[in-house]
Phi, psi and omega in degrees: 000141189231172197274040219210328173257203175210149198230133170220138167285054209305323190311323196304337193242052197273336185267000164353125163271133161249002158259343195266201195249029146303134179291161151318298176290346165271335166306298215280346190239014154283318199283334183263334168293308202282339192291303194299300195297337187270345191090011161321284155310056176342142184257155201106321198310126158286063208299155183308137138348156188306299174296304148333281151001276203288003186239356161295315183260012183061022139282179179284161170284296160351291197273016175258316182328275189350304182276328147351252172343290219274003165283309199313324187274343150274013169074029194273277175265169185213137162249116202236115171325135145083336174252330152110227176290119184243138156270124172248187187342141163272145182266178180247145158241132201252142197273145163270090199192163190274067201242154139309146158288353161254359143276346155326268205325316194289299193272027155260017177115313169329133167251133198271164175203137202234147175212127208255117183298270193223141174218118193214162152306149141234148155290135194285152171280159220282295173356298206261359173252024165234338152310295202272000186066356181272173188259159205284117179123290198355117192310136144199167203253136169287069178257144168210103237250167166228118184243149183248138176252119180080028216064003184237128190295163172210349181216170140225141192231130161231185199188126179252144215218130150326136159336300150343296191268014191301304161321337193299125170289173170298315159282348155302295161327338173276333221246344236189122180291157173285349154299311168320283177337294178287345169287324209294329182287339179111023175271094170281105154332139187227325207201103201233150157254101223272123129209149184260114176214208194191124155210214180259152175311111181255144164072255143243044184260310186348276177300291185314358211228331225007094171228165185302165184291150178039043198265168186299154192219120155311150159242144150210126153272109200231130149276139168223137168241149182298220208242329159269022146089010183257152171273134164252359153182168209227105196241161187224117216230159161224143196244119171296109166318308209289013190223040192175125203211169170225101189242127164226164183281118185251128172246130170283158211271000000 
């Protein structure tokens, strides 16, 4: 494909329902989100116009804007003066559940690559010894990683560890998520206490992230405890919004 041409995926829509009460615009911008994330769709790819579009699938232009418009506000597509509609990078989107972020990545097609910052003894802080339940000053071990999806940085994850995990390597941690890693010693995770919040960029995550200086960063903070209700770690985490999202299912009581 060259920059010049433009590419649609006639196949995704050859079964379109136009009767049932699936919306139109929502078929069409679910089937071009799953195409873009599995990598159906290449990122750099040039999609056809609007108008083109709609008289290829025999809609109206409203309703291809429409499915258009809601990739772009997920950071999917880009629309760019003079190139027209682009696909970029796919963000992940992650279940709010208790999985690591490099098995997110593996199973959403993505290959994660880890480069590892610091892995050190520290005394622990009044924080993170009220996480981990140990007394404060106390050794626990301080890793902090920078992960990438694709070549594309996407996290800096840091994380506190029981003494215990003092041995775990530099290479393992490049090779290997760190839940994998704390099962393979027999620490199974059972069970974390979650929070999600969204601030500025602090410090060196801006360049690790490459993102604008104090530009927004997704958060997370997890406690995780084993099957014997003790915490084995305590992470504290940042994320690129425009590469990285949290989606869960709200049931009413």
């Amino acid at each position: 494909m060259t920059a010049d041409e433009t590419y649609w995926p006639d196949e995704l829509f050859y079964d379109l329902d136009r009767t049932g009460p699936v919306p139109l615009y929502y078929q069409i911008s679910s089937r071009l989100e799953a195409a873009i994330q599995a990598g159906t769709i290449p990122t750099g790819a040039r999609l056809e116009n609007e108008i083109a579009i709609a008289q290829r699938l025999g809609l109206s232009r409203p309703t291809v804007r429409r499915a258009i418009q809601d990739l772009v506000d997920k950071g999917l597509l880009v629309r760019r003066r003079g190139v027209g509609t682009q696909v970029v990078q796919a963000q992940v989107t992650r279940q709010v559940e208790l999985t690591s972020l490099y098995d997110d990545l593996k199973s959403s097609n993505h290959e994660p690559s880890t480069r590892v910052l610091h892995r050190q003894i520290v005394p622990a802080p009044e924080a993170v010894a009220t996480a981990l339940g140990v007394t404060p000053n106390s050794d626990v071990v301080y890793i902090r990683r920078q992960r990438s999806m694709d070549g594309t940085p996407v996290a800096v994850l840091e994380n506190y560890l029981p003494i215990e995990f003092a041995d775990v390597t530099t290479e393992q941690l490049e090779q290997r998520g760190l839940y994998q890693i704390m099962l393979s010693r027999g620490a199974a995770i059972r069970v974390a206490k979650q929070k999600i919040g969204a601030r500025s960029a602090e410090g060196d995550e801006s360049e690790l992230l490459d993102i604008e200086p104090k530009g927004p960063v997704l958060t997370v903070e997890r406690i995780a405890f084993d099957s014997s209700g003790r915490a084995i770690e305590f992470g504290l985490h940042c994320y690129r919004p425009d590469r990285y999202s949290f989606e869960t299912t709200l049931v009413a009581k």
